[in-house]
Biotite code that builds the C-alpha atoms (Angstrom):
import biotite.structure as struc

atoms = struc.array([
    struc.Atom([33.103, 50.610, -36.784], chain_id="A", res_id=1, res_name="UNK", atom_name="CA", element="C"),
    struc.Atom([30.739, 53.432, -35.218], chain_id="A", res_id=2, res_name="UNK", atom_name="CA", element="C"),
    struc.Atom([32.140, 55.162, -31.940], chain_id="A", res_id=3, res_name="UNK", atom_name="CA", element="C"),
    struc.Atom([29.983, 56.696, -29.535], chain_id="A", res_id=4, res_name="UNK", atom_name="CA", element="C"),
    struc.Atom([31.865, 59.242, -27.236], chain_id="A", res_id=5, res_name="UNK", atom_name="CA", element="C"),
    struc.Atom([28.918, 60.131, -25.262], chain_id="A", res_id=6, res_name="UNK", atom_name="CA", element="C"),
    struc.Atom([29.426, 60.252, -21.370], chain_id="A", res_id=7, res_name="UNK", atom_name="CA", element="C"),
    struc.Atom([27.931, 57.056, -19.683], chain_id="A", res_id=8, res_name="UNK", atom_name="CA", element="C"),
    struc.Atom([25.318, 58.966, -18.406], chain_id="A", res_id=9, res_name="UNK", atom_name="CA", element="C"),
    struc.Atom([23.843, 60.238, -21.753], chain_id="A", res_id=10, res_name="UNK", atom_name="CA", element="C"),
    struc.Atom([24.673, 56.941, -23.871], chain_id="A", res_id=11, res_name="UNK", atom_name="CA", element="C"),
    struc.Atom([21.894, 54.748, -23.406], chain_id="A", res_id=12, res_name="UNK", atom_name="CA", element="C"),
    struc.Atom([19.617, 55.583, -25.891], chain_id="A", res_id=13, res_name="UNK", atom_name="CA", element="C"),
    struc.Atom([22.573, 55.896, -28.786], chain_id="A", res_id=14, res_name="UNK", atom_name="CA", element="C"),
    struc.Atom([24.127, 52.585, -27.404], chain_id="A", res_id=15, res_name="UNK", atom_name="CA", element="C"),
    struc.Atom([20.549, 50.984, -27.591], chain_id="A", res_id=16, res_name="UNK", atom_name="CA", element="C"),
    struc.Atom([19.812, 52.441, -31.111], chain_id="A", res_id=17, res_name="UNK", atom_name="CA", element="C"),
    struc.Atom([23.282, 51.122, -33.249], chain_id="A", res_id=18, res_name="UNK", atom_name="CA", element="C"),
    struc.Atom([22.778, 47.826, -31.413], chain_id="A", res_id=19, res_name="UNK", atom_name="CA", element="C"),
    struc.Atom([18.944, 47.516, -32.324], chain_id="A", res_id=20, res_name="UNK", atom_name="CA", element="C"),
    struc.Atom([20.684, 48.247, -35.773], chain_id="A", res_id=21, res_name="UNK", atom_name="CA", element="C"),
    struc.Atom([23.048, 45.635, -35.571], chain_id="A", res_id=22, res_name="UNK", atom_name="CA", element="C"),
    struc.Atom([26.038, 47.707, -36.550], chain_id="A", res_id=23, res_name="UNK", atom_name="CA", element="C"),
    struc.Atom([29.114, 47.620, -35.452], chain_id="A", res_id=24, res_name="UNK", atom_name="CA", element="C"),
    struc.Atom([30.053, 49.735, -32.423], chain_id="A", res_id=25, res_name="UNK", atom_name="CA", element="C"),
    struc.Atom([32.186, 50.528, -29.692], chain_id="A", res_id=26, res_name="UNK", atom_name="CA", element="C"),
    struc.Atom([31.243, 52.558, -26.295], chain_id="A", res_id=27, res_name="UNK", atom_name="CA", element="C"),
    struc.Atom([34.238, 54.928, -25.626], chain_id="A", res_id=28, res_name="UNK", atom_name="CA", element="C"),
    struc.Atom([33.370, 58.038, -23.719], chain_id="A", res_id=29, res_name="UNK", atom_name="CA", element="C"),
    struc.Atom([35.487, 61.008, -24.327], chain_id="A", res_id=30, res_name="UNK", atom_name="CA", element="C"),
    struc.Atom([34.112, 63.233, -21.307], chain_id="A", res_id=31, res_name="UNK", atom_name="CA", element="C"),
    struc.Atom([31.920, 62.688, -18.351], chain_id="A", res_id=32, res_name="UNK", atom_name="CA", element="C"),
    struc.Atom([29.452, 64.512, -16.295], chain_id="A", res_id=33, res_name="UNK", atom_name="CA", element="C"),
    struc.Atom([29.832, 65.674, -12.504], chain_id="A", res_id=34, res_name="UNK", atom_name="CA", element="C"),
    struc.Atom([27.786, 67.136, -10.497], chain_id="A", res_id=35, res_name="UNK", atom_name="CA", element="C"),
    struc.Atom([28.444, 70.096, -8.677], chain_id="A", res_id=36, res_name="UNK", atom_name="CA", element="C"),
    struc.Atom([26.815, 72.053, -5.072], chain_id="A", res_id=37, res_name="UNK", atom_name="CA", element="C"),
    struc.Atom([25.738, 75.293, -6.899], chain_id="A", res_id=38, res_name="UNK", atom_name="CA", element="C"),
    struc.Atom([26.763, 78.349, -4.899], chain_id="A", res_id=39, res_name="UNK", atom_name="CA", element="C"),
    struc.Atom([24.571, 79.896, -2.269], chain_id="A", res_id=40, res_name="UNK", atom_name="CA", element="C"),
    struc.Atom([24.298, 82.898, -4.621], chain_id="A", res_id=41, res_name="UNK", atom_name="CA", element="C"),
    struc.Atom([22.983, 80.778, -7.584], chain_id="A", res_id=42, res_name="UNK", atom_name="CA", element="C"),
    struc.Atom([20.798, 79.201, -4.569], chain_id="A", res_id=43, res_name="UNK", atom_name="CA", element="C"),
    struc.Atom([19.392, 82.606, -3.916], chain_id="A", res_id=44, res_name="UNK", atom_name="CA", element="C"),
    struc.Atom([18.117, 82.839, -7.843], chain_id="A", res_id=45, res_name="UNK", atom_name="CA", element="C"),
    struc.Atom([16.445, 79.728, -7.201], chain_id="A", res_id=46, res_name="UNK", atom_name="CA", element="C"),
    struc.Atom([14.385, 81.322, -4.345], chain_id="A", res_id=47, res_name="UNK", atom_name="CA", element="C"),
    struc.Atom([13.704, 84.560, -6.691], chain_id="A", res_id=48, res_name="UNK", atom_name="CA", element="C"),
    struc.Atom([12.678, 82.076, -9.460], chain_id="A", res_id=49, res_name="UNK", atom_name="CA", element="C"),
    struc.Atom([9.559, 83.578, -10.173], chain_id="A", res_id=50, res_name="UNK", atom_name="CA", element="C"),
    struc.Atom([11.063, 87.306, -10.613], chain_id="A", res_id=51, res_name="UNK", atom_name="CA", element="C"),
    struc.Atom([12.153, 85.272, -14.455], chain_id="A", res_id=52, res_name="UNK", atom_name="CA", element="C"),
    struc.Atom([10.458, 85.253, -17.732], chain_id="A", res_id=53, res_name="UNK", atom_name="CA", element="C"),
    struc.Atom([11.501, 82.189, -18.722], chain_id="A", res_id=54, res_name="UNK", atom_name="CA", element="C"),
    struc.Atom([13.655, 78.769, -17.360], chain_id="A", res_id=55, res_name="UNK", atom_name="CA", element="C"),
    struc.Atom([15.903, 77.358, -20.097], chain_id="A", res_id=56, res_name="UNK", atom_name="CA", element="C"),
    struc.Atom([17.841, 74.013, -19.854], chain_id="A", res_id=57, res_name="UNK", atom_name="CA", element="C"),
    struc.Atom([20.263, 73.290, -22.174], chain_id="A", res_id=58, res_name="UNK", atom_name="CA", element="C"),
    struc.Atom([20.943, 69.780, -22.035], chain_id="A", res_id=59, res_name="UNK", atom_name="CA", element="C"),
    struc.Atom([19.558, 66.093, -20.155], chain_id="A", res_id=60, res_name="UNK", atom_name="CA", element="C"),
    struc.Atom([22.071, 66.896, -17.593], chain_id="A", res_id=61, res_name="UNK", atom_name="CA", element="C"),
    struc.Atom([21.210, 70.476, -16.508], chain_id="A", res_id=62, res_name="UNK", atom_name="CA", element="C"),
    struc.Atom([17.389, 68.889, -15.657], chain_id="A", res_id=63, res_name="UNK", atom_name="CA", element="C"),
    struc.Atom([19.226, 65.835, -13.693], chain_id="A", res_id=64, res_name="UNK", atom_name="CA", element="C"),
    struc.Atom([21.373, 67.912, -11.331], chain_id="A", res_id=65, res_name="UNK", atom_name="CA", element="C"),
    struc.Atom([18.930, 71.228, -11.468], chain_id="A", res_id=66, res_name="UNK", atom_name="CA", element="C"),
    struc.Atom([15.181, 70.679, -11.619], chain_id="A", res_id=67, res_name="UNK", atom_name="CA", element="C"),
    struc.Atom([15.997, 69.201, -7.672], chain_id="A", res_id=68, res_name="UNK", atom_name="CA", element="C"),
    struc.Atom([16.401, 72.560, -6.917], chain_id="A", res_id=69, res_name="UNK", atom_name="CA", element="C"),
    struc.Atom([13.511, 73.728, -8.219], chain_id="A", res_id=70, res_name="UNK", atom_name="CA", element="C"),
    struc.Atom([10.700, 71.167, -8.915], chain_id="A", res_id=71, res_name="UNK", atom_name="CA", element="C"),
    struc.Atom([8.626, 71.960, -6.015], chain_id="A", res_id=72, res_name="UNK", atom_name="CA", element="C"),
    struc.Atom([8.427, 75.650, -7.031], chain_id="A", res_id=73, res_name="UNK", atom_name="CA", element="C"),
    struc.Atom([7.650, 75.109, -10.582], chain_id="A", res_id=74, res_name="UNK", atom_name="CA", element="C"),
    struc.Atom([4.868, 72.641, -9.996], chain_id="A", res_id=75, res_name="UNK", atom_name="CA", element="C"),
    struc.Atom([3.375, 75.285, -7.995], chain_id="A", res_id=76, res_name="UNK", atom_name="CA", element="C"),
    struc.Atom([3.984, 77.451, -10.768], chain_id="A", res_id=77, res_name="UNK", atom_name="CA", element="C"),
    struc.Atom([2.969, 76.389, -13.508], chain_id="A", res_id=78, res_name="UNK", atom_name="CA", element="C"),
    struc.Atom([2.741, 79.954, -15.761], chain_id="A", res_id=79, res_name="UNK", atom_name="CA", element="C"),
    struc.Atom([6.567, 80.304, -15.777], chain_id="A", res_id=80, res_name="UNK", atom_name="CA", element="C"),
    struc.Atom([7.826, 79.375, -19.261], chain_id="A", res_id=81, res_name="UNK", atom_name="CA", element="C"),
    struc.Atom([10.438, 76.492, -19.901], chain_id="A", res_id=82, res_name="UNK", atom_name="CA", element="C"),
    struc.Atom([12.273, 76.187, -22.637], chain_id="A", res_id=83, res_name="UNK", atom_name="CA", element="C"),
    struc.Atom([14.225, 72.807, -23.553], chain_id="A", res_id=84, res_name="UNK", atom_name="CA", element="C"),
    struc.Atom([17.006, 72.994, -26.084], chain_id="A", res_id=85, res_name="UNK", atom_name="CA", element="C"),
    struc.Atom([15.479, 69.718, -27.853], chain_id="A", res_id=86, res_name="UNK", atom_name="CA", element="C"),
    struc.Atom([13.857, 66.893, -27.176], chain_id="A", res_id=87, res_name="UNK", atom_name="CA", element="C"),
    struc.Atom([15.538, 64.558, -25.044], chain_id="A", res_id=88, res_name="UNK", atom_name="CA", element="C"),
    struc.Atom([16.108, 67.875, -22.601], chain_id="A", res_id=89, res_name="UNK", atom_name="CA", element="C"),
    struc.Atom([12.163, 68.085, -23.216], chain_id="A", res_id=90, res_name="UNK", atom_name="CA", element="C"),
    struc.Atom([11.373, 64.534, -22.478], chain_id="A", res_id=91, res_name="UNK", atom_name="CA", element="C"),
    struc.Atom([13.494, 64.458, -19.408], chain_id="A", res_id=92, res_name="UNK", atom_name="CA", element="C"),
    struc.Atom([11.856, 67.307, -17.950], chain_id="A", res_id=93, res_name="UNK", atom_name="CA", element="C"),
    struc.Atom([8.312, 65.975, -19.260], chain_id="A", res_id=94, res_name="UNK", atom_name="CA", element="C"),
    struc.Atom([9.259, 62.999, -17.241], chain_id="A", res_id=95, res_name="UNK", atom_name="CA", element="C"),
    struc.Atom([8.951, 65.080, -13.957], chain_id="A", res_id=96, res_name="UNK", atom_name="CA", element="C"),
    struc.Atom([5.721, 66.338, -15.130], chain_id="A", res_id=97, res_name="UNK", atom_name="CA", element="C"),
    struc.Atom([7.216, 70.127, -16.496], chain_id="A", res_id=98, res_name="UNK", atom_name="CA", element="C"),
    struc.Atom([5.534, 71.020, -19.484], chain_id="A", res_id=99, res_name="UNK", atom_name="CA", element="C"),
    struc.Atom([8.355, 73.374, -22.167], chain_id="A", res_id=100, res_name="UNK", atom_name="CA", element="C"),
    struc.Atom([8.802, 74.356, -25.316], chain_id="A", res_id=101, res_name="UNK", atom_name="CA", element="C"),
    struc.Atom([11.370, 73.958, -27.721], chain_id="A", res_id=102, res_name="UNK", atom_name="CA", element="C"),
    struc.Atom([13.541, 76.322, -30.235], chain_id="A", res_id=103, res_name="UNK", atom_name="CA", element="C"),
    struc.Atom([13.247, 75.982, -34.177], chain_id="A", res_id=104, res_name="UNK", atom_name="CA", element="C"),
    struc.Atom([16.746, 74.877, -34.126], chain_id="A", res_id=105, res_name="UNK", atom_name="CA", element="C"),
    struc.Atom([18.356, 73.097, -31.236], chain_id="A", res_id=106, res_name="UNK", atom_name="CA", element="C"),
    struc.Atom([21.051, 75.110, -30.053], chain_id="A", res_id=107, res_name="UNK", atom_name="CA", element="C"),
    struc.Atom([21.957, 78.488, -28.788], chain_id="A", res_id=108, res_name="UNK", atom_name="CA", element="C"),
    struc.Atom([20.856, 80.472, -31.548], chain_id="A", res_id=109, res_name="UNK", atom_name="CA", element="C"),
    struc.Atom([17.352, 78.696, -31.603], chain_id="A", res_id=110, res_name="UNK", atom_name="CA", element="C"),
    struc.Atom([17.367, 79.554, -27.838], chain_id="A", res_id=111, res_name="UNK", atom_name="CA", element="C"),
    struc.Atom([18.173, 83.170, -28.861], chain_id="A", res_id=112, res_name="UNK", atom_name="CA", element="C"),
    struc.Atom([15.966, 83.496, -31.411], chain_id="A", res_id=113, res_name="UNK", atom_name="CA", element="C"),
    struc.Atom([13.239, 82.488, -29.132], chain_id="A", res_id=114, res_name="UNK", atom_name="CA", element="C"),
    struc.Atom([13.976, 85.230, -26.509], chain_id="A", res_id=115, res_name="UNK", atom_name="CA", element="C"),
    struc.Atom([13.989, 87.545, -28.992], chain_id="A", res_id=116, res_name="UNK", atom_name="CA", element="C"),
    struc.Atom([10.826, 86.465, -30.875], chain_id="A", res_id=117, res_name="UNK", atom_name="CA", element="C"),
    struc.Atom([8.933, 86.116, -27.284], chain_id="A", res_id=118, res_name="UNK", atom_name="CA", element="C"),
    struc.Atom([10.219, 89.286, -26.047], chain_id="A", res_id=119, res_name="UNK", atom_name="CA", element="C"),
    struc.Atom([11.574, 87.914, -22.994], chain_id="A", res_id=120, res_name="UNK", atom_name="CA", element="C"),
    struc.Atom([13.706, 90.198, -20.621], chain_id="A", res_id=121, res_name="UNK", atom_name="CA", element="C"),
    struc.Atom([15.369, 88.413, -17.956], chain_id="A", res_id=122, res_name="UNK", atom_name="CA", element="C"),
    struc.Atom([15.963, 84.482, -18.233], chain_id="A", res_id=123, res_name="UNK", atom_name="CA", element="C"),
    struc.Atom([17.556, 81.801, -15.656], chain_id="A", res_id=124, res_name="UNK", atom_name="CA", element="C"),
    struc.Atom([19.878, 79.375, -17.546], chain_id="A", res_id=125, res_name="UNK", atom_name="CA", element="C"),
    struc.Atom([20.535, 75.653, -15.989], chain_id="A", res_id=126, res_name="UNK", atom_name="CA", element="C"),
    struc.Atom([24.047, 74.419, -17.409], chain_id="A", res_id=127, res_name="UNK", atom_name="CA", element="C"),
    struc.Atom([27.253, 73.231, -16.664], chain_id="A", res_id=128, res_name="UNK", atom_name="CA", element="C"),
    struc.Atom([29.979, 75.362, -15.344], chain_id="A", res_id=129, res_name="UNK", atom_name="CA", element="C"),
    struc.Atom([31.337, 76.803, -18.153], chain_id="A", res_id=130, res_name="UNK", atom_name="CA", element="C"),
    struc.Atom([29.041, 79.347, -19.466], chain_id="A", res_id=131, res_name="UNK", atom_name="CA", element="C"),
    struc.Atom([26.844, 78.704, -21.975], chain_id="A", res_id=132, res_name="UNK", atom_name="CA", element="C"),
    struc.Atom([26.973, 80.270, -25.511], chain_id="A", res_id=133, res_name="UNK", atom_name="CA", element="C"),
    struc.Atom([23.850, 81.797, -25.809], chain_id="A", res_id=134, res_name="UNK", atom_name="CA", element="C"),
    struc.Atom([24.994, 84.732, -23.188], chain_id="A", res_id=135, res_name="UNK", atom_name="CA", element="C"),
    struc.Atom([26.674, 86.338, -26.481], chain_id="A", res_id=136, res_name="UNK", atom_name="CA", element="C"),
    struc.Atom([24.116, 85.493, -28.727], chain_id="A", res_id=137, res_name="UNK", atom_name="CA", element="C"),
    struc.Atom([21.372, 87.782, -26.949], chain_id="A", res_id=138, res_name="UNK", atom_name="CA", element="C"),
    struc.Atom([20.491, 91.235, -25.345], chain_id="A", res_id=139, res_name="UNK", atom_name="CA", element="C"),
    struc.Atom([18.192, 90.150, -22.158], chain_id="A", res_id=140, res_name="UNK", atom_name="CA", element="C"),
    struc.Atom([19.592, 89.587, -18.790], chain_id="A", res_id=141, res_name="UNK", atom_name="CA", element="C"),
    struc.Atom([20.506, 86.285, -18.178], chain_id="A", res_id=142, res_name="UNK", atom_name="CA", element="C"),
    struc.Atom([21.463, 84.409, -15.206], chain_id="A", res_id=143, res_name="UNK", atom_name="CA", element="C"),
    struc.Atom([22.565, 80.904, -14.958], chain_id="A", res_id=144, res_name="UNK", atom_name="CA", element="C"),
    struc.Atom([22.300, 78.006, -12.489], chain_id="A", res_id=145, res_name="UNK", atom_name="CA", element="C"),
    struc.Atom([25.518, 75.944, -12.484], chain_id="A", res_id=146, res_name="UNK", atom_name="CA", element="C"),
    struc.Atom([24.705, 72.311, -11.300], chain_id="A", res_id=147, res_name="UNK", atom_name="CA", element="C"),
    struc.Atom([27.313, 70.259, -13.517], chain_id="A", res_id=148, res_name="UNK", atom_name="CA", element="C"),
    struc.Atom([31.071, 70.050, -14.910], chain_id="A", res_id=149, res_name="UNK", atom_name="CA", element="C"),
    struc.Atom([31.765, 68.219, -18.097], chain_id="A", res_id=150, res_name="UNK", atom_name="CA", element="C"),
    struc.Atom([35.439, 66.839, -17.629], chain_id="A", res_id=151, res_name="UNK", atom_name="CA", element="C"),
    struc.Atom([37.521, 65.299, -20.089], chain_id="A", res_id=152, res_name="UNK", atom_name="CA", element="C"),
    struc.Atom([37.675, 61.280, -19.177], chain_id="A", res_id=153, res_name="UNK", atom_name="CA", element="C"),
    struc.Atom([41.095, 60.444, -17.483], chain_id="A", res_id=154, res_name="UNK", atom_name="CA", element="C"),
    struc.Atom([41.114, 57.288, -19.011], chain_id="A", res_id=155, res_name="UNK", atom_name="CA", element="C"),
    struc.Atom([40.709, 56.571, -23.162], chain_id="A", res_id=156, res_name="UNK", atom_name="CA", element="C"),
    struc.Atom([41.628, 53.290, -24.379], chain_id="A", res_id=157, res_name="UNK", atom_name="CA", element="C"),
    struc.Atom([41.051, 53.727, -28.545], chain_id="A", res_id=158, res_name="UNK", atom_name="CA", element="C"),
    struc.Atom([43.910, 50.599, -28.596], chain_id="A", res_id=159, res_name="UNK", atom_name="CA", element="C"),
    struc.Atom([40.106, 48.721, -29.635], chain_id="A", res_id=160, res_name="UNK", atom_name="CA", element="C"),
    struc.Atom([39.506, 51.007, -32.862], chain_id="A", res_id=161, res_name="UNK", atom_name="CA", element="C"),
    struc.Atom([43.603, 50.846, -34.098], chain_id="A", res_id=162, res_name="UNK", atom_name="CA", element="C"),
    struc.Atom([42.900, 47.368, -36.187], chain_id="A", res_id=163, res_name="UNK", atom_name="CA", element="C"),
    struc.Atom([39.619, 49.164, -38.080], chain_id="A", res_id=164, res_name="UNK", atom_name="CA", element="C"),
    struc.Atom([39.598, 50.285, -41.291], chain_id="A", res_id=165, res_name="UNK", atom_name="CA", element="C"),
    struc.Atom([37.007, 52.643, -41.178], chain_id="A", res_id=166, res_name="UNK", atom_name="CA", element="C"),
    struc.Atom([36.008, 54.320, -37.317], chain_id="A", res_id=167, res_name="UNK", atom_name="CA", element="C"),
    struc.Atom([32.704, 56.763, -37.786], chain_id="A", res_id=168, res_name="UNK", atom_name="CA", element="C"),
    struc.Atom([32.679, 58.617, -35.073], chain_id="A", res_id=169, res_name="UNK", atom_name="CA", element="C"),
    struc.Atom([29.690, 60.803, -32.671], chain_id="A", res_id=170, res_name="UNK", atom_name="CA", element="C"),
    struc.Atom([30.848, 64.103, -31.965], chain_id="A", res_id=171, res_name="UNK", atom_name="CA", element="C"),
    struc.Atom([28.260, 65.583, -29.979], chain_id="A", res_id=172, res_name="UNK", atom_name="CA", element="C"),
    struc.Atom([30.114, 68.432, -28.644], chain_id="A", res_id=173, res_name="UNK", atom_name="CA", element="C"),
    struc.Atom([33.510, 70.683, -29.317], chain_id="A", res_id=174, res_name="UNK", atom_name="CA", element="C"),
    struc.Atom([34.936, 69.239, -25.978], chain_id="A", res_id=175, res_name="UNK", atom_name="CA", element="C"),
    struc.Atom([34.654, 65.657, -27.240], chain_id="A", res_id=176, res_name="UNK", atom_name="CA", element="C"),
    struc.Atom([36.667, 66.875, -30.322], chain_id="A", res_id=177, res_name="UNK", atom_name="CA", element="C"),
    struc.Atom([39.091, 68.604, -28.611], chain_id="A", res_id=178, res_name="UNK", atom_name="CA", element="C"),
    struc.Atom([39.563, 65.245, -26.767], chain_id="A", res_id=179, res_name="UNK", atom_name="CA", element="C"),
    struc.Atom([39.790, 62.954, -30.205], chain_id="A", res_id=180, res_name="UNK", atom_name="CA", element="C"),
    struc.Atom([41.994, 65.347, -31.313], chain_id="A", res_id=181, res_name="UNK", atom_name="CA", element="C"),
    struc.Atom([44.247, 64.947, -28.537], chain_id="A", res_id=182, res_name="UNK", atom_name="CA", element="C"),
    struc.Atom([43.727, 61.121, -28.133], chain_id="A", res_id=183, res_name="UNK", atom_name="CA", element="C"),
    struc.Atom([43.153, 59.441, -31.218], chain_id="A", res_id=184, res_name="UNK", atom_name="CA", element="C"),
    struc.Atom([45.961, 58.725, -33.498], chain_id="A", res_id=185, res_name="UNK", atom_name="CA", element="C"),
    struc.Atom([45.189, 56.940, -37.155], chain_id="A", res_id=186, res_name="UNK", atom_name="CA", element="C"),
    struc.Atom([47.537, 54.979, -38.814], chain_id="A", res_id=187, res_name="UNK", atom_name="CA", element="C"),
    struc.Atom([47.958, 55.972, -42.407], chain_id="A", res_id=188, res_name="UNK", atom_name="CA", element="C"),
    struc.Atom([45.445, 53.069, -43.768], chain_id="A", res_id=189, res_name="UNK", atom_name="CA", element="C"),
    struc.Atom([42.316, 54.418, -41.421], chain_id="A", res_id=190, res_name="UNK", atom_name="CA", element="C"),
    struc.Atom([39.654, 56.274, -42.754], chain_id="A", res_id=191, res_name="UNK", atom_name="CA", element="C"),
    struc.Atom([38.159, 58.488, -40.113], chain_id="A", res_id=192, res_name="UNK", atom_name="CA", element="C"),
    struc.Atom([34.385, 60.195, -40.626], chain_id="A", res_id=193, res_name="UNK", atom_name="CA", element="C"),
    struc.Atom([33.149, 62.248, -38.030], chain_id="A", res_id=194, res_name="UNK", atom_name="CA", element="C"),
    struc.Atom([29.336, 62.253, -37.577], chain_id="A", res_id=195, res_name="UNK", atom_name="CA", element="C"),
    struc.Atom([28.715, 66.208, -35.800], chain_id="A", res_id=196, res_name="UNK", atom_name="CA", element="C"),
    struc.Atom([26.212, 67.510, -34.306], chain_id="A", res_id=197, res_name="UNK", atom_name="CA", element="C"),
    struc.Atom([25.910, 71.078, -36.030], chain_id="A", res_id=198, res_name="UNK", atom_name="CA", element="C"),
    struc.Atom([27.464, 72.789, -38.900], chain_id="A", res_id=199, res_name="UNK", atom_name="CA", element="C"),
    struc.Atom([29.624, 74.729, -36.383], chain_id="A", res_id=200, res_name="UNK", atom_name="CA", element="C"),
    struc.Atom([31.507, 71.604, -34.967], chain_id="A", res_id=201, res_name="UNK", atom_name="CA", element="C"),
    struc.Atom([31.995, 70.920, -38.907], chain_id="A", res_id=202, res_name="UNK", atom_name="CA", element="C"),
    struc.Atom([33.845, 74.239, -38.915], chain_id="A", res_id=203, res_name="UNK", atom_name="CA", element="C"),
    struc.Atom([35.679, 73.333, -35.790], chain_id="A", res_id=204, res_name="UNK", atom_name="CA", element="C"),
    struc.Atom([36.559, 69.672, -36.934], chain_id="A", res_id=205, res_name="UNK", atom_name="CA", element="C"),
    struc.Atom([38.170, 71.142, -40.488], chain_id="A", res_id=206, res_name="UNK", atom_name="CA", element="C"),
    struc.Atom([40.401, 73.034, -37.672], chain_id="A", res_id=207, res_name="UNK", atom_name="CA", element="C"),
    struc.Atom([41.853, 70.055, -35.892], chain_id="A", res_id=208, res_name="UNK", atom_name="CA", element="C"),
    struc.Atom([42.423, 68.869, -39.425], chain_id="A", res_id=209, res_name="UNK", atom_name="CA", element="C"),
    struc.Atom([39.463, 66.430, -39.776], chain_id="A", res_id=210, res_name="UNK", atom_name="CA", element="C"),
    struc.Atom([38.572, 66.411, -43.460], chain_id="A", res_id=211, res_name="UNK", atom_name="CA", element="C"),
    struc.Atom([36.333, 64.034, -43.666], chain_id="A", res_id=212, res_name="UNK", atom_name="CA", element="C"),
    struc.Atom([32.777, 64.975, -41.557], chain_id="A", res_id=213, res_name="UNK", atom_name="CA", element="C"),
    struc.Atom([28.845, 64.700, -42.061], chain_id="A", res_id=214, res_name="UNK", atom_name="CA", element="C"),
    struc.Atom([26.492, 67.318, -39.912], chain_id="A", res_id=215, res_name="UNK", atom_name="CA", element="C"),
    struc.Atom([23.563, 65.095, -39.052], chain_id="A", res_id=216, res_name="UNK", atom_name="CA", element="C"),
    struc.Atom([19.699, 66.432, -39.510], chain_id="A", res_id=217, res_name="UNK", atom_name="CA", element="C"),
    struc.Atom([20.005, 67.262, -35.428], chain_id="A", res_id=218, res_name="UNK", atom_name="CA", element="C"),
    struc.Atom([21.955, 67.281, -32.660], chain_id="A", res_id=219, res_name="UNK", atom_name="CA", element="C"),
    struc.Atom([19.384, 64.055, -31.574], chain_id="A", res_id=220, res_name="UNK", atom_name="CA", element="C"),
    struc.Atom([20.648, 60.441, -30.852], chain_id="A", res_id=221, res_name="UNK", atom_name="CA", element="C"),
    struc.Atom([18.274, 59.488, -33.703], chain_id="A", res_id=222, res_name="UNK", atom_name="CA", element="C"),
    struc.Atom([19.433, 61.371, -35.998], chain_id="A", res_id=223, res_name="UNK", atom_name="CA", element="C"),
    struc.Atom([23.426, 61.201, -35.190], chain_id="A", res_id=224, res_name="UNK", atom_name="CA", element="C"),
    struc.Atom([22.935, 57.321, -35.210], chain_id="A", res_id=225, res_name="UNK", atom_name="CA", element="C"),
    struc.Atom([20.960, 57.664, -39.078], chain_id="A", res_id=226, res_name="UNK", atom_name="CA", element="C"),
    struc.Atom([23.475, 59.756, -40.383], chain_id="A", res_id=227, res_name="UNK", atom_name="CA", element="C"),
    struc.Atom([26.649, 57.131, -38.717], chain_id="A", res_id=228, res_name="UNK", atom_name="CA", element="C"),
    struc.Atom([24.817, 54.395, -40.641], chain_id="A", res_id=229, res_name="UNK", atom_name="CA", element="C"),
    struc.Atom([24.504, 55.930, -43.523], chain_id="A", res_id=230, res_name="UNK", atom_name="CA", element="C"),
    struc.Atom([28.313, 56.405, -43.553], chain_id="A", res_id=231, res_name="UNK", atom_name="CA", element="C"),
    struc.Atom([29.130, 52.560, -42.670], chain_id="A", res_id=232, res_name="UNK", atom_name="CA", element="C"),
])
């Protein structure tokens, strides 16, 4: 059986891929996303926006809860530079007719990399509260725009995967494993394969003491999904 542990909000297209598949899956969210009133100082970037050389989003949530803070301005301004950690973060802000660019890989180091190639001095970040990785991965001044918390879902019910031989599940992100770490416990006849988003939650899986895990080709539902199927 294939798990997906994305948040409701972000599950769709994953949930719509493994059932076009026909595979066997369950829908069990390990975190979920809230929005959150961004200060009045992170307000006040918003009204310097165009003092930046460059907007950066780093997920499909940070352009739900942010670009309403911002659309208006950006349409107007069309010459400011956005840059999408991948493309679902690109399509969603495509859908509300900003034009971006994405990294060569799709994570923090392909967002540094692209400061650093570009040249770029001073950069507004839309994420979730905690801060984002890339502020230790880079040199220019950065500011970010907090307009989301991921929380750890209060209720987990894995009592559905206990009778399956084999669970392959989507770790998208090291909260979600710290979560299955916490939460699941495998009897001694499971096999359990984590499908990861990037070599570093490999590194972080073999941690918790997860053996048994496959990085997929990207971080993209797509590709997560290929990779889980591959595995069943």
């Amino acid at each position: 059986m294939i798990v997906n542990t994305r948040p409701i909000d972000l599950s769709q297209t994953t949930n719509s891929l493994l059932k076009k598949s026909q595979s066997s899956f369950i829908h069990l969210p390990l975190t979920k996303i809230i929005k959150i009133t961004p200060s009045a100082k992170a307000k006040q970037k918003i009204n310097n926006i165009t003092n930046y050389d460059l907007l950066i989003f780093t997920s499909q949530s940070a352009v739900i809860y942010g670009v309403e803070y911002c659309q208006e301005i950006l349409l107007r301004n069309k010459k400011i530079p956005i840059l999408a950690i991948g493309l679902a973060t690109q399509k969603s802000l495509g859908q509300l007719n900003l034009i971006s660019s994405i990294p060569q890989t799709f994570d923090s180091y392909g967002l540094a990399n692209r400061i650093k190639e570009k040249g770029y001095k001073k950069c507004l970040v839309f994420c979730g509260q905690k801060n984002p990785r890339l502020l230790s991965l880079t040199d220019a001044d950065i500011d970010t725009f907090a307009c989301y918390e991921s929380q750890n879902e209060s209720r987990i019910d894995l009592s559905l995967t206990k009778n399956e031989n084999k669970l392959i599940i989507l770790i998208y992100t090291q909260q979600s494993l710290e979560v299955l770490f916490e939460e699941l416990h495998v009897n001694k006849t499971q096999k359990v394969i984590l499908i990861v988003a990037s070599e570093r939650l490999k590194e972080l899986s073999a941690q918790y003491g997860f053996t048994d895990c496959v990085v997929a080709k990207s971080p993209h539902d797509e590709d997560m999904v290929e990779a889980a199927i591959a595995e069943s």
